[in-house]
FIFIDREN-822648 format. One line per 3 residues: number of its first residue (from 1); their letters; for each residue x, y, z of N, C-alpha, C. Coordinates in nm, 2 decimals. Layout:
<recs>
NUM> A> X,Y,Z,X,Y,Z,X,Y,Z; ...
</recs>
This chain:
<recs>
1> XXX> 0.08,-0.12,0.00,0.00,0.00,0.00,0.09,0.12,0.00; 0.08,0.20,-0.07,0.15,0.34,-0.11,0.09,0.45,0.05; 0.22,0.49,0.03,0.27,0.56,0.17,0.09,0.70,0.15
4> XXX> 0.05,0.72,0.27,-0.05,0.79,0.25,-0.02,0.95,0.29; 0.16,1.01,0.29,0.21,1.10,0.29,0.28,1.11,0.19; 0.36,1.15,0.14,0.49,1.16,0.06,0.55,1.27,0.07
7> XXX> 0.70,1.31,0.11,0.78,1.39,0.16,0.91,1.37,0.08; 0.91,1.52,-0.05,1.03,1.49,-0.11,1.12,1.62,-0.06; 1.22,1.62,-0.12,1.31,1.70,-0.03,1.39,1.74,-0.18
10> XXX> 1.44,1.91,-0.21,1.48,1.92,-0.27,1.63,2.06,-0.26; 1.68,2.05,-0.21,1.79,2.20,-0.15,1.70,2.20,-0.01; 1.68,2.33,-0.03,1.65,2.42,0.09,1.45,2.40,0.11
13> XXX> 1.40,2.33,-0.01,1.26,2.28,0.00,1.23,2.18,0.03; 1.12,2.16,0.12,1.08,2.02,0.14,0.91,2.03,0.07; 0.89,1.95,-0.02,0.71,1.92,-0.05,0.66,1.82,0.02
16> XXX> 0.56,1.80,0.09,0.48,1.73,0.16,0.33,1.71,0.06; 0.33,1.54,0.04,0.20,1.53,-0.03,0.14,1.49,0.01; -0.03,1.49,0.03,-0.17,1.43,0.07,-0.17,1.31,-0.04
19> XXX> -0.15,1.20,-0.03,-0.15,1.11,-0.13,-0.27,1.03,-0.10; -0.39,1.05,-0.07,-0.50,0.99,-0.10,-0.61,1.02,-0.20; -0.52,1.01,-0.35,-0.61,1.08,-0.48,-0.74,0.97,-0.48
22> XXX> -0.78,0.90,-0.42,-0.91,0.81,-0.45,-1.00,0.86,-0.39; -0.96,0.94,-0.27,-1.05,0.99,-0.17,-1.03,1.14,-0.19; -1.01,1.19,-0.30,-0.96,1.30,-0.30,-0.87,1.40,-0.17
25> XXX> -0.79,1.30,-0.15,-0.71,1.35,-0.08,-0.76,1.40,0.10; -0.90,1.30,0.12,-0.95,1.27,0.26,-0.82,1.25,0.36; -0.81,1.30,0.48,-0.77,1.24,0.57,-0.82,1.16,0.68
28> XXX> -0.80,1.03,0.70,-0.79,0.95,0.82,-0.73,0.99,0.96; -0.71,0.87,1.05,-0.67,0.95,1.13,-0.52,0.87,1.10; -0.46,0.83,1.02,-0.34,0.75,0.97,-0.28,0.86,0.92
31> XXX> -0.36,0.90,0.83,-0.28,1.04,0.68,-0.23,1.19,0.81; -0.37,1.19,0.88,-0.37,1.30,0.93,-0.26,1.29,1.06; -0.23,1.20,1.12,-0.10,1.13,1.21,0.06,1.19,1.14
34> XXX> 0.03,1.12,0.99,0.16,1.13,0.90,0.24,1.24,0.88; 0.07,1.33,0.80,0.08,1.46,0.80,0.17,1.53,0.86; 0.09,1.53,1.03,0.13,1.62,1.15,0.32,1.57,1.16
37> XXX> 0.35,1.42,1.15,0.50,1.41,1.19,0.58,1.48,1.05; 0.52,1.45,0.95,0.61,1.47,0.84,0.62,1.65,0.89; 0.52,1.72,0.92,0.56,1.86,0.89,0.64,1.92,1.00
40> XXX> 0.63,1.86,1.13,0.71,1.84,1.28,0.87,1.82,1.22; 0.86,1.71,1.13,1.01,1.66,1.11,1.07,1.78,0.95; 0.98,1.85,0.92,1.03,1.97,0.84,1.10,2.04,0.90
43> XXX> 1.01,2.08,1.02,0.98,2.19,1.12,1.10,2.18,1.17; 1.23,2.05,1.27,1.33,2.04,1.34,1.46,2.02,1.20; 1.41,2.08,1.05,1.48,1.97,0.96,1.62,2.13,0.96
46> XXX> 1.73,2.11,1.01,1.79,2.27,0.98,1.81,2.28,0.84; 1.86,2.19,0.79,1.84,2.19,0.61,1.77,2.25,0.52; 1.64,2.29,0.60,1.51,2.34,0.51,1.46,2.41,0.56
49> XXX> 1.43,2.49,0.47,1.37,2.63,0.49,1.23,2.67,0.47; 1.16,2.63,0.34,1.05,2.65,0.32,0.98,2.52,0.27; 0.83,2.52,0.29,0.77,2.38,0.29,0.69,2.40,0.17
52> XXX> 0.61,2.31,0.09,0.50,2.31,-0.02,0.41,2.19,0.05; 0.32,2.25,0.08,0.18,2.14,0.08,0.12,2.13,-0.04; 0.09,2.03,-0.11,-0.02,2.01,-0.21,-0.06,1.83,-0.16
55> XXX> -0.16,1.83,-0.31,-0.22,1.68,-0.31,-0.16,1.66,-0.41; -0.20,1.52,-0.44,-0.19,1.39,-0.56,-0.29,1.42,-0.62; -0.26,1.36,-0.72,-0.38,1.30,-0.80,-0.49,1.43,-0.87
58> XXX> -0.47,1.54,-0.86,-0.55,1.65,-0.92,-0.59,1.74,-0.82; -0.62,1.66,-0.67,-0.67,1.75,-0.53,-0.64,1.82,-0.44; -0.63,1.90,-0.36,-0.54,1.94,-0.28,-0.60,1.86,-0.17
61> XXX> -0.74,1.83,-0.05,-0.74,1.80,0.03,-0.97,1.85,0.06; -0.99,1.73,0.08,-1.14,1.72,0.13,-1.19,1.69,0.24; -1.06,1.74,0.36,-1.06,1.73,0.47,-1.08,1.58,0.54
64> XXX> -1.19,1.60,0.69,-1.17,1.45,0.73,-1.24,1.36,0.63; -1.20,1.21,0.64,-1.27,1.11,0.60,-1.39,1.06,0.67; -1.53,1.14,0.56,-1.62,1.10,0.66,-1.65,0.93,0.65
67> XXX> -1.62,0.83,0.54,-1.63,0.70,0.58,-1.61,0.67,0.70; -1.47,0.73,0.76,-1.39,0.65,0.89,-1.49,0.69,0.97; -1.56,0.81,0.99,-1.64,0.87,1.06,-1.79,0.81,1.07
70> XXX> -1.85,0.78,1.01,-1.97,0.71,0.97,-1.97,0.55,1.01; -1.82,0.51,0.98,-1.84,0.35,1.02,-1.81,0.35,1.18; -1.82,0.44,1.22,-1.83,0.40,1.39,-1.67,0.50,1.47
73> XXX> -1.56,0.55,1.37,-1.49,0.57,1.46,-1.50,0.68,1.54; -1.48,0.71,1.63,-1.48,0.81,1.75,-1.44,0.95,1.68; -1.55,1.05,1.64,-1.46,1.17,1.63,-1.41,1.25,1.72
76> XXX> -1.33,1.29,1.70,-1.22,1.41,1.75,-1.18,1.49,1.66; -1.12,1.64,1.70,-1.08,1.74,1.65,-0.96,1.74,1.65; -0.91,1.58,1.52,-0.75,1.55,1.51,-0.68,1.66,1.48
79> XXX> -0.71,1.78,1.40,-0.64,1.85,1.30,-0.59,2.00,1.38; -0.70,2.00,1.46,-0.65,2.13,1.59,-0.64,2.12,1.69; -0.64,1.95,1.72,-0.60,1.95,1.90,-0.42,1.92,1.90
82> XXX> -0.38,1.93,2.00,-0.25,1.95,2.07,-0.17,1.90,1.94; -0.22,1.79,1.93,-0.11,1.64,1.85,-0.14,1.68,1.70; -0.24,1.69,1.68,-0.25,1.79,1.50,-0.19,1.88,1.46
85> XXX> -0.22,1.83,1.31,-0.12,1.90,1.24,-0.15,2.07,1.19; -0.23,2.09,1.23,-0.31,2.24,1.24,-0.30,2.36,1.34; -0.26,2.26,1.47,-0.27,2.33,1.61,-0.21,2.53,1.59
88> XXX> -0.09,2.48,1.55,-0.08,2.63,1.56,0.09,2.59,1.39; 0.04,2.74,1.36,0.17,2.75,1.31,0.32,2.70,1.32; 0.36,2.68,1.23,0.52,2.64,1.22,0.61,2.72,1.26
91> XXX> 0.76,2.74,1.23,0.83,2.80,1.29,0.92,2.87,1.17; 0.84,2.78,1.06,0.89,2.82,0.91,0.81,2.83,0.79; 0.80,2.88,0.69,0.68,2.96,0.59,0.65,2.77,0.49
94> XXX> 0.50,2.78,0.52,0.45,2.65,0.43,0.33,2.70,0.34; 0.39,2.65,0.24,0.25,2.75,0.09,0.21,2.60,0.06; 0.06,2.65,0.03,0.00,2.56,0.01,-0.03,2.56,-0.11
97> XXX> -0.01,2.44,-0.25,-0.01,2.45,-0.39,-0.15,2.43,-0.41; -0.29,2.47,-0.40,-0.43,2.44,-0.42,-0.46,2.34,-0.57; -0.47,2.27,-0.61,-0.52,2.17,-0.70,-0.67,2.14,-0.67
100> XXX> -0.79,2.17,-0.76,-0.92,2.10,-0.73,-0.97,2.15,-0.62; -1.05,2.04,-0.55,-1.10,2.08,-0.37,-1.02,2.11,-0.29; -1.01,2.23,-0.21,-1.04,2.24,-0.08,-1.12,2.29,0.02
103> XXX> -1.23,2.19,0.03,-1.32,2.16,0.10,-1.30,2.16,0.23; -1.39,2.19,0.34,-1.43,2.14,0.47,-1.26,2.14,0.54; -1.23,2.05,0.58,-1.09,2.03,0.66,-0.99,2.06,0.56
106> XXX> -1.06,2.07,0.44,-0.92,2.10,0.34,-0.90,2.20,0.33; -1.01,2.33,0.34,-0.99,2.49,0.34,-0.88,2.48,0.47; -0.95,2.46,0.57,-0.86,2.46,0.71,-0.74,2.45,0.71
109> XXX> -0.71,2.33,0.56,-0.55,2.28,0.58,-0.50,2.36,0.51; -0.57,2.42,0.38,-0.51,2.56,0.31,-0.46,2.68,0.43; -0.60,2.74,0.45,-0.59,2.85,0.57,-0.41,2.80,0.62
112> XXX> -0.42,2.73,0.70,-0.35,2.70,0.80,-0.19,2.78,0.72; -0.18,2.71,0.64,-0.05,2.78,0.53,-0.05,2.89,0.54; 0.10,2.98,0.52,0.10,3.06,0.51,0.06,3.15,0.37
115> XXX> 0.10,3.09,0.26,0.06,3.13,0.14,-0.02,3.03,0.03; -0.10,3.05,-0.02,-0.18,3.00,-0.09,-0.16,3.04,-0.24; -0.12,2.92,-0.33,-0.14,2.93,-0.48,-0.22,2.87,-0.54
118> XXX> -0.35,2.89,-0.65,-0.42,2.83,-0.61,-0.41,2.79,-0.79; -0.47,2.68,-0.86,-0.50,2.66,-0.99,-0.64,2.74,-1.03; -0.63,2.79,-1.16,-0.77,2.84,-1.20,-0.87,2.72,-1.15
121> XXX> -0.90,2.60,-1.17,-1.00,2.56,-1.14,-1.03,2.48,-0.97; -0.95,2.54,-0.95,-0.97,2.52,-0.73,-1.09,2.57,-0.73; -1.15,2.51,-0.64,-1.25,2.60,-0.52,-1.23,2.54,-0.40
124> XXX> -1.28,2.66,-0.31,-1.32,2.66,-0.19,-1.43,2.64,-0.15; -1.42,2.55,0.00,-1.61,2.54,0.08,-1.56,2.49,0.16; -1.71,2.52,0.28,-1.73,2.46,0.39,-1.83,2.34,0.38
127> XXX> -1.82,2.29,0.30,-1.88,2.13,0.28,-1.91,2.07,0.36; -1.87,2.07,0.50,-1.89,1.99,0.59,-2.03,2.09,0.63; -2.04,2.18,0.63,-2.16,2.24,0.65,-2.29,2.13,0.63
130> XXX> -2.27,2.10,0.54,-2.39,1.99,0.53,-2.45,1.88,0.57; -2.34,1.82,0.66,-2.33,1.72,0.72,-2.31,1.76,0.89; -2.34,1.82,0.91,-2.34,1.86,1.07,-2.19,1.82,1.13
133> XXX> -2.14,1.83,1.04,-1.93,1.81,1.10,-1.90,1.96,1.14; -1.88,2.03,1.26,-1.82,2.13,1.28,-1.67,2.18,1.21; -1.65,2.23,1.22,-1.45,2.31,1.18,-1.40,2.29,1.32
136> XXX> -1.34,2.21,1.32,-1.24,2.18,1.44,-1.13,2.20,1.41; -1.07,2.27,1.31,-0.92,2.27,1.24,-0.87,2.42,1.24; -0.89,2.52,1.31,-0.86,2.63,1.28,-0.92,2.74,1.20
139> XXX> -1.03,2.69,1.09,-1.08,2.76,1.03,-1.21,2.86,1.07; -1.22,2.88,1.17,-1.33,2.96,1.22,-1.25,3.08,1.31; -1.16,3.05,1.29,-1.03,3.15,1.41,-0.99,3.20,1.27
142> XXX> -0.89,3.11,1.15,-0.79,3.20,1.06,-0.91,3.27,0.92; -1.03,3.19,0.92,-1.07,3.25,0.78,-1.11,3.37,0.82; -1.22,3.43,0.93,-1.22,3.58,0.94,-1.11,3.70,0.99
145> XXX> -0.99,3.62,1.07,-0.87,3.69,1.01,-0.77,3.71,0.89; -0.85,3.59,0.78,-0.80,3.63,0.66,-0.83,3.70,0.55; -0.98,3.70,0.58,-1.07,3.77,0.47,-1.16,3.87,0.56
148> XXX> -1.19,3.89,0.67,-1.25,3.95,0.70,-1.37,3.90,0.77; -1.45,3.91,0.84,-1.58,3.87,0.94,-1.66,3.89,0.78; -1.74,3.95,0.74,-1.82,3.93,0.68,-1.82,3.79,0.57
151> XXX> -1.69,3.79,0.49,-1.68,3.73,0.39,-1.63,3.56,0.42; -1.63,3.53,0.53,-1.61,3.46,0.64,-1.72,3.40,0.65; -1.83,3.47,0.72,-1.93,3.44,0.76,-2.01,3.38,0.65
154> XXX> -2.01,3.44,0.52,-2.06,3.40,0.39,-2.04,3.23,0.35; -1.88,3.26,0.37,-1.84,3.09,0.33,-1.89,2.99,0.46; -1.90,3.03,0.58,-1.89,2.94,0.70,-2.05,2.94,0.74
157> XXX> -2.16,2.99,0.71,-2.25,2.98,0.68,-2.36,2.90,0.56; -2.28,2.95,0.46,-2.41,2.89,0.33,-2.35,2.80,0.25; -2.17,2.75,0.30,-2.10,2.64,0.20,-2.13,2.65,0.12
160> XXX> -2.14,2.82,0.05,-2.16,2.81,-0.11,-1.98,2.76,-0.16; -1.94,2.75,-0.30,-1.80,2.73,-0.33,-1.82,2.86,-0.39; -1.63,2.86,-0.34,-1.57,2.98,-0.39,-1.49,2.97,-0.51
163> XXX> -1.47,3.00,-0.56,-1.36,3.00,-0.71,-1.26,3.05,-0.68; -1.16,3.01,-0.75,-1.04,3.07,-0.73,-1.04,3.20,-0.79; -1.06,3.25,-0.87,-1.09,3.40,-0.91,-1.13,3.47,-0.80
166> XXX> -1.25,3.45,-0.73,-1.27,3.51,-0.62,-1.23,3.52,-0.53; -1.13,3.40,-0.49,-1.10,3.38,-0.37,-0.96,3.46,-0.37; -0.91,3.50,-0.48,-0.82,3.57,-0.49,-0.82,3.69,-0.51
169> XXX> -0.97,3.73,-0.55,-1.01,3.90,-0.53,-1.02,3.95,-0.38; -1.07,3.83,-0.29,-1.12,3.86,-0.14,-0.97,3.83,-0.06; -0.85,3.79,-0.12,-0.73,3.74,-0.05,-0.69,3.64,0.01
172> XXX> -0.81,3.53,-0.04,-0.78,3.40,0.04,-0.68,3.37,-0.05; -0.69,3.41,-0.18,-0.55,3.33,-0.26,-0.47,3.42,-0.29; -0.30,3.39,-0.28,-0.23,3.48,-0.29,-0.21,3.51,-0.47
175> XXX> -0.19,3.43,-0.54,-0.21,3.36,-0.65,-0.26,3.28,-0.70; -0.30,3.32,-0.89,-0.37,3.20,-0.91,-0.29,3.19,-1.06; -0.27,3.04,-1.08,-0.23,2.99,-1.20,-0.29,2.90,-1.28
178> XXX> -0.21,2.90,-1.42,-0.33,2.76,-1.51,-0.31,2.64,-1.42; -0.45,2.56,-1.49,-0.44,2.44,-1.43,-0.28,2.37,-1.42; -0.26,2.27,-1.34,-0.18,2.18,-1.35,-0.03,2.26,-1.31
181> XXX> -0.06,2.40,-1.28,0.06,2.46,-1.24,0.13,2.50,-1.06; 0.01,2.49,-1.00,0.00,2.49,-0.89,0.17,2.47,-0.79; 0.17,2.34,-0.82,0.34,2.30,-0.71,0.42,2.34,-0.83
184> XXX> 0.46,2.37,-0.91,0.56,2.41,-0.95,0.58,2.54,-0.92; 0.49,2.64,-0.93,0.52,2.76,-0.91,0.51,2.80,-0.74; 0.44,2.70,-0.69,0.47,2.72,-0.56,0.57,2.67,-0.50
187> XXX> 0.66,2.58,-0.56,0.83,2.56,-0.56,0.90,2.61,-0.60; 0.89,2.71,-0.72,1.00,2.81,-0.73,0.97,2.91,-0.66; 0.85,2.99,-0.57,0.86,3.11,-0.46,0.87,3.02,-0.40
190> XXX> 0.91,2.92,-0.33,0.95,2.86,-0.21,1.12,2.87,-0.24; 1.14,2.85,-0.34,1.31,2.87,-0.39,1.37,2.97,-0.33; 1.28,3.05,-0.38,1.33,3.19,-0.37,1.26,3.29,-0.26
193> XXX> 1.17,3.20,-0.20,1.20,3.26,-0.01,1.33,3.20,0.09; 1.36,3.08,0.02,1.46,3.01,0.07,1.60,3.10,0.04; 1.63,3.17,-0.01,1.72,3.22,-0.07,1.74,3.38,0.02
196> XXX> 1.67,3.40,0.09,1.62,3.53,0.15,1.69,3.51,0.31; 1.76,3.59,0.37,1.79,3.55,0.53,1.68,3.55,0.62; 1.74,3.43,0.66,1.62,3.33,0.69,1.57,3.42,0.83
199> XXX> 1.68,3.47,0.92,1.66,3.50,1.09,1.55,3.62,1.09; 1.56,3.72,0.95,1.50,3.83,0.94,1.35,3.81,0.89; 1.34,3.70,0.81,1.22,3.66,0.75,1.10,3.58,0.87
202> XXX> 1.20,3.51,0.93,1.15,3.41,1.03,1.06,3.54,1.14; 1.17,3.61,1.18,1.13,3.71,1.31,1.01,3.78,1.21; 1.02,3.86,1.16,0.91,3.96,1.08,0.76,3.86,1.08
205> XXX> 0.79,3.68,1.03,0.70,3.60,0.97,0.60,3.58,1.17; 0.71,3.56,1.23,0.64,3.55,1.37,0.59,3.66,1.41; 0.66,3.81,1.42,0.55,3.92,1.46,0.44,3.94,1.42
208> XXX> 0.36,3.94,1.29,0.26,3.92,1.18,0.18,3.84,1.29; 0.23,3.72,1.33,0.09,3.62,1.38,0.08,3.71,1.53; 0.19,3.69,1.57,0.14,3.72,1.74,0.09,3.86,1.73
211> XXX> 0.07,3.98,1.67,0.06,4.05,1.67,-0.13,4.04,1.73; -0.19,3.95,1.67,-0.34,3.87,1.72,-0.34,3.91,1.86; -0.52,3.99,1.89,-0.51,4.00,1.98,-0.51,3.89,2.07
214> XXX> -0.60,3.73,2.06,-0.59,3.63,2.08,-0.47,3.57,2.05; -0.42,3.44,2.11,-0.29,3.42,2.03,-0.39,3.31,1.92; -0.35,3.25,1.82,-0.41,3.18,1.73,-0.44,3.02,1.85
217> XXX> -0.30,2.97,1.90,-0.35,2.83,1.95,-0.46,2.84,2.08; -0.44,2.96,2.15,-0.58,2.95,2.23,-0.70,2.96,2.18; -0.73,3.06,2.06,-0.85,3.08,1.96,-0.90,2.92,1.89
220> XXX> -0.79,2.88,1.86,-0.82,2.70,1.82,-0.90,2.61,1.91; -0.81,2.67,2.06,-0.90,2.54,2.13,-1.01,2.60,2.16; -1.09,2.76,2.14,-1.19,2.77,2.18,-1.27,2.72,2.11
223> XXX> -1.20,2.73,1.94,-1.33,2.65,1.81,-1.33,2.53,1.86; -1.28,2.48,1.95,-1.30,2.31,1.96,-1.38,2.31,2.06; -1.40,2.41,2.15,-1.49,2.38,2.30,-1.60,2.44,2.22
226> XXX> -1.58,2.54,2.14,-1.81,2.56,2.09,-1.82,2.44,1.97; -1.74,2.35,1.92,-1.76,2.29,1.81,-1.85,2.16,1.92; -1.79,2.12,2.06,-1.85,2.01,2.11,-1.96,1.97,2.03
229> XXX> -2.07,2.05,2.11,-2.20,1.99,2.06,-2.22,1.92,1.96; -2.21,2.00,1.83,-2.20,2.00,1.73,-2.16,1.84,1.67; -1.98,1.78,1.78,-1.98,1.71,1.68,-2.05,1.57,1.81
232> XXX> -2.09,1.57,1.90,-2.17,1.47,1.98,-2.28,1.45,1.91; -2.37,1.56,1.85,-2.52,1.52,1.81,-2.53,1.53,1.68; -2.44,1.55,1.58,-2.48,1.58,1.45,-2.32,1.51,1.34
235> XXX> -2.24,1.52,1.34,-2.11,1.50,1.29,-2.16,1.33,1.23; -2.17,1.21,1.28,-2.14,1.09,1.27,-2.27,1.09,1.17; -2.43,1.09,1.24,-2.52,1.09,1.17,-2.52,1.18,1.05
238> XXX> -2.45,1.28,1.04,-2.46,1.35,0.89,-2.36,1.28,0.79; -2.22,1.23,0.89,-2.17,1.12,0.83,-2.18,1.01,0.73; -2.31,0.98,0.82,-2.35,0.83,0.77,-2.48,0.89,0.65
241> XXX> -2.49,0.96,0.65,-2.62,1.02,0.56,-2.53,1.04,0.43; -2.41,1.11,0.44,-2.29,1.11,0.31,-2.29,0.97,0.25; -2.25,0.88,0.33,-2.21,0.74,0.30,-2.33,0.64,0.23
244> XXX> -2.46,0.70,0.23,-2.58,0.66,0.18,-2.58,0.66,0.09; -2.51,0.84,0.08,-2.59,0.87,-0.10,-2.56,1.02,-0.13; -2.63,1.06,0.01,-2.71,1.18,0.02,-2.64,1.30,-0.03
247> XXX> -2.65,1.37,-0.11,-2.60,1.51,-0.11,-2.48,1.52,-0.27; -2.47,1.37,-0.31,-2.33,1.32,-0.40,-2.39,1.42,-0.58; -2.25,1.44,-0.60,-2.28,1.51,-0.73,-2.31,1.68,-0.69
250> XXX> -2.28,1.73,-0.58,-2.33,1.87,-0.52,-2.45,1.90,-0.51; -2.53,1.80,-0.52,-2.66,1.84,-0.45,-2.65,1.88,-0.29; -2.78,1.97,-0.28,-2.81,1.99,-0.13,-2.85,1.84,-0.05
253> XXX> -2.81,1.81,0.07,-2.90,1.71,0.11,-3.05,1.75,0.17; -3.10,1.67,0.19,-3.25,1.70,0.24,-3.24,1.74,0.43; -3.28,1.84,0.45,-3.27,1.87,0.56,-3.34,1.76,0.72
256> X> -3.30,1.74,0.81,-3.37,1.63,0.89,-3.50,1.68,0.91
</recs>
């Protein structure tokens, strides 16, 4: 079975891949395990400077795997609690290469990045919106400090999808390129932030966050203490309502 991370290493870059293109790039709590060590072991790597997140297979990331979720396993808020790969920022600049979806835990995993490139045909959503899965990943803390409360509220409410054209009018994308361009061009500005002194970039890249009047990882665990309810009474059963049928092809599903 093909490794459900992939971690190449090239100079001063390291790329980190979501390699579950069947699931378009779903995390488990295996992937999402992998994830979190592979970017931990970026993170201590002194070799490397700047990181690339993308997906395989055409996707960037469709957040959790509601299968695993629906056949019975225990949710948790793997992606923002302590041991996740979300919890708080790195200690060094990670762009996220956007391909296709990022959906639900996958915006979260974008957000979480410092820079975002995105392909003309990305979108964004809150997908899990539909399935009564709360944002346990940071994204109810970073998307209205990235785009603003209003435009925020738009996506995190009505999981309409965003385009990448828009999402790069509103600043969720720092860039957008043709299809199929995504990690490459987010490997050469990772080149060439790697090329920049690193002590000056690093300090500047840390004042920017702390600057928050919250700091971001306290803000996280509050998304996870209002997400409770949410995922006790509604998460597994909307789960299992995905797993039916319900909602496939971007339909709405039928309300309970």
């Amino acid at each position: 079975m093909a490794p459900k991370i992939l971690v190449e290493r090239d100079g001063f870059v390291t790329t980190v891949i979501i390699n579950r293109p069947e699931v378009r790039n779903a995390l488990d709590r295996e992937a999402a395990s992998a994830l979190a060590r592979a970017l931990r072991e970026f993170d201590a790597d002194e070799q490397a400077r700047v990181a690339v997140l993308c997906g395989a297979g055409g996707a960037f990331c469709s957040g959790a795997d509601l299968k695993e979720l629906a056949g019975g396993t225990d949710y948790e808020p793997w992606a923002g609690s302590p041991d996740g790969p979300l919890h708080a920022p790195l200690s060094k600049p990670v762009i996220a290469a956007v391909a296709g979806h990022a959906c639900a835990g996958g915006l979260g995993v974008a957000l979480w990045c410092d820079l975002r490139i995105a392909e003309e045909s990305a979108s964004f959503a809150v997908l899990s919106r539909r399935w009564g899965v709360p944002m346990s990943d940071g994204t109810t803390v970073r998307l209205p400090r990235l785009i603003g409360m209003s435009r925020a509220l738009d996506m995190l409410l009505t999981a309409r999808i965003v385009g990448a054209a828009e999402a790069e009018r509103f600043g969720l994308v720092n860039r957008v390129v043709p299809d199929g361009q995504a990690r490459a061009e987010a490997e050469a500005l990772a080149r060439q932030m790697a090329q920049f002194p690193q002590i000056a970039m690093r300090s500047d890249r840390q004042s920017a966050y702390a600057q928050m009047a919250l700091s971001e990882r306290d803000a996280v665990a509050a998304e996870m203490a209002y997400a409770a309810a949410a995922r006790k009474l509604e998460a597994r059963a909307g789960a299992q309502r995905f797993q039916r049928g319900a909602g496939r092809h971007g339909a709405l599903p039928e309300a309970d």
